[in-house]
C-alpha positions as a Markdown table, in Angstrom:
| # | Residue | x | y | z |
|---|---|---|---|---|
| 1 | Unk | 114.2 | 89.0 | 64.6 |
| 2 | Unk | 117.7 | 90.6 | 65.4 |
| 3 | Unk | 117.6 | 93.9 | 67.3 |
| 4 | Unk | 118.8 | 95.9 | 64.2 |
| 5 | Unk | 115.3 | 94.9 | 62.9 |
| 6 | Unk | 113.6 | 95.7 | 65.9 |
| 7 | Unk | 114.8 | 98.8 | 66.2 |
| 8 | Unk | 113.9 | 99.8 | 62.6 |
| 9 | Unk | 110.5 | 98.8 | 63.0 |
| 10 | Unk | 110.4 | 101.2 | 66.5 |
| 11 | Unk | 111.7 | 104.3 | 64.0 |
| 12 | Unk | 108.4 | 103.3 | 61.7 |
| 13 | Unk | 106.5 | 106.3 | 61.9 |
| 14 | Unk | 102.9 | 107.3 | 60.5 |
| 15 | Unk | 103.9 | 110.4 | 59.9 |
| 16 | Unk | 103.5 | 112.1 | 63.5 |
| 17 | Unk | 104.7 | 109.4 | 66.1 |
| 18 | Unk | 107.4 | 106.2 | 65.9 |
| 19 | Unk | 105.9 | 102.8 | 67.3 |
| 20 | Unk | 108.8 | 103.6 | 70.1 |
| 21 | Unk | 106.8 | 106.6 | 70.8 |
| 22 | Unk | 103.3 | 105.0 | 70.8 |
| 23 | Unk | 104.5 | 101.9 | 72.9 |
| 24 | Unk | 105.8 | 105.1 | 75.2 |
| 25 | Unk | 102.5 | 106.5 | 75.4 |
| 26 | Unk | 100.5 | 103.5 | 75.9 |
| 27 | Unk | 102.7 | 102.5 | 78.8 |
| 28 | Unk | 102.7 | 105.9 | 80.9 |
| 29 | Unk | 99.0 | 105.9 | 80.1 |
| 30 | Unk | 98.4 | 102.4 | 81.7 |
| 31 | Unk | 100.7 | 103.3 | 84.5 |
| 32 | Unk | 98.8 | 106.1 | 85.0 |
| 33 | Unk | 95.0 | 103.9 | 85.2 |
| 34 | Unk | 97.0 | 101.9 | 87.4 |
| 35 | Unk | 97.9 | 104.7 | 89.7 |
| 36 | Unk | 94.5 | 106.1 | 89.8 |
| 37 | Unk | 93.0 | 102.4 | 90.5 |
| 38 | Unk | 95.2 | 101.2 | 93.4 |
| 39 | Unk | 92.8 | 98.7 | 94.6 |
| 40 | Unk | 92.7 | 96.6 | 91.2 |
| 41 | Unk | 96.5 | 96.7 | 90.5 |
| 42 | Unk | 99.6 | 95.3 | 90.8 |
| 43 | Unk | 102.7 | 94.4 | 89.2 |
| 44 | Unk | 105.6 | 91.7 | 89.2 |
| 45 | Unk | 108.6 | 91.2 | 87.9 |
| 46 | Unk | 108.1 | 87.4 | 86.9 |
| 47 | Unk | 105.4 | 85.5 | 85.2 |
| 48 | Unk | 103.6 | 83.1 | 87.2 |
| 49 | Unk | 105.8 | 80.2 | 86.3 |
| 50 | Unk | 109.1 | 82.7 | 87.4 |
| 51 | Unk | 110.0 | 83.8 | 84.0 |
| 52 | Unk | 110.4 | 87.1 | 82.8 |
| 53 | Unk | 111.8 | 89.5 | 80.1 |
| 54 | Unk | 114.7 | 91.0 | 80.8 |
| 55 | Unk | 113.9 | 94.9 | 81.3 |
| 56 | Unk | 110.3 | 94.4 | 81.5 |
| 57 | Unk | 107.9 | 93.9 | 84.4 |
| 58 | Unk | 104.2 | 92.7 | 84.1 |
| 59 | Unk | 101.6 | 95.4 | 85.2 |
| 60 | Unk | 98.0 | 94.4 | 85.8 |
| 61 | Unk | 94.6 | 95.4 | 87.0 |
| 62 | Unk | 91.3 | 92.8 | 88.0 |
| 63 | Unk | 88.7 | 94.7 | 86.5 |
| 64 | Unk | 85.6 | 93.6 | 87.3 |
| 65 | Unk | 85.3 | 92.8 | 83.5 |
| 66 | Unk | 88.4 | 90.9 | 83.7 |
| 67 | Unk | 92.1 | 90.7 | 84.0 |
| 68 | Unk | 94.4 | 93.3 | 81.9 |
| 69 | Unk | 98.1 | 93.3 | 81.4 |
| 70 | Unk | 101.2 | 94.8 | 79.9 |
| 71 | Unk | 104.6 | 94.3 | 79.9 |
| 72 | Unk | 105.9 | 97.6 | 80.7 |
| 73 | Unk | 109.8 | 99.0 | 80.6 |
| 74 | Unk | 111.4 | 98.0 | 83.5 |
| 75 | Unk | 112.7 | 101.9 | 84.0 |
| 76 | Unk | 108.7 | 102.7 | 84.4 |
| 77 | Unk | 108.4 | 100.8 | 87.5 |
| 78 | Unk | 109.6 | 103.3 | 89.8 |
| 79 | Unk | 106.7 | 105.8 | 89.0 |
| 80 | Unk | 104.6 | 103.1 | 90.7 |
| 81 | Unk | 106.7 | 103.0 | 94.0 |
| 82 | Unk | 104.4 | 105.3 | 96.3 |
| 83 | Unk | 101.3 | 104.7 | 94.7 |
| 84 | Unk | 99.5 | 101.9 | 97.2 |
| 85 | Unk | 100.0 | 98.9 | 94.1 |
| 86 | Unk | 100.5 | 95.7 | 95.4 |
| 87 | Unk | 104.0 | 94.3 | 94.3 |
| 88 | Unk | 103.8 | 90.6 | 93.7 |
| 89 | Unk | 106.4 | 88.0 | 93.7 |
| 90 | Unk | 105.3 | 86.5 | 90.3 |
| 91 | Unk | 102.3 | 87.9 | 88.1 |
| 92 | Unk | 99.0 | 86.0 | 88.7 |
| 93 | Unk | 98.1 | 83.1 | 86.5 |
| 94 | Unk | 97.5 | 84.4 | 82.7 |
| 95 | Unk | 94.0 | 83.9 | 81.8 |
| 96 | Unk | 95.1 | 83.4 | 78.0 |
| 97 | Unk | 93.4 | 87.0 | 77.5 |
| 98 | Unk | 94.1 | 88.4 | 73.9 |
| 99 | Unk | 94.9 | 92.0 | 72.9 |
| 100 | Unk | 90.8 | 92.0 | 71.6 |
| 101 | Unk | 90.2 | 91.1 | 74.8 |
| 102 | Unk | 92.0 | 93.4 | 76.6 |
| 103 | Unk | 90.2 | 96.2 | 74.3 |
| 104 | Unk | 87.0 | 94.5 | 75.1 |
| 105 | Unk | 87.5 | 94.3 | 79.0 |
| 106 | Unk | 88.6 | 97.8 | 79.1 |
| 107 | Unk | 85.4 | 99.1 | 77.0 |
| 108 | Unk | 83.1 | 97.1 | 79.2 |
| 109 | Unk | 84.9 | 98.5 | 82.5 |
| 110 | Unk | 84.7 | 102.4 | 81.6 |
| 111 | Unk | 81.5 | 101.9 | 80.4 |
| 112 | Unk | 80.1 | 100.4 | 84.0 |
| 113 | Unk | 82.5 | 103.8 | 85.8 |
């Protein structure tokens, strides 16, 4: 996909928000779990095996339900800098978790807090 039609598809709106601004929201809201759950976060730059996406940094949390993570926009990780999150040299081995799974692990976690 070129980034003419990536950048269309951000602009798709449903009538009150763009995908851009979802993705937005979804990212500060993550950031923000992650700030309010130290001890079960971190982030990295790099995948495990040293690659990454260019303006995008991995953030994650070990839930006791499992492993989450997002790429996030590399101008976001500065809101984590004083917020006790261990910063890791590469991203802990992917689990081969699934969006679903994500959803699932999160339910499963709030409901057990």
């Amino acid at each position: 996909m070129s980034n003419k039609n990536a950048e269309d598809i951000g602009n798709v709106s449903d009538g009150y928000h763009t995908f851009n601004e979802l993705y937005e929201h979804r990212s500060l809201l993550f950031i923000g779990l992650m700030k309010g759950n130290p001890g079960v976060s971190w982030r990295a730059i790099s995948h495990e095996d040293k690659t990454n996406y260019p303006g995008w940094f991995v953030g994650g949390m070990n839930l006791s339900t499992g492993t989450i993570t997002y790429h996030l926009p590399i101008d976001m990780w500065g809101i984590l800098d004083d917020s006790h999150i261990e910063t890791l040299l590469v991203a802990p081995a992917w689990d081969g978790h699934s969006s679903t799974d994500v959803i699932k692990r999160l339910k499963e976690w709030l409901c057990l807090h």
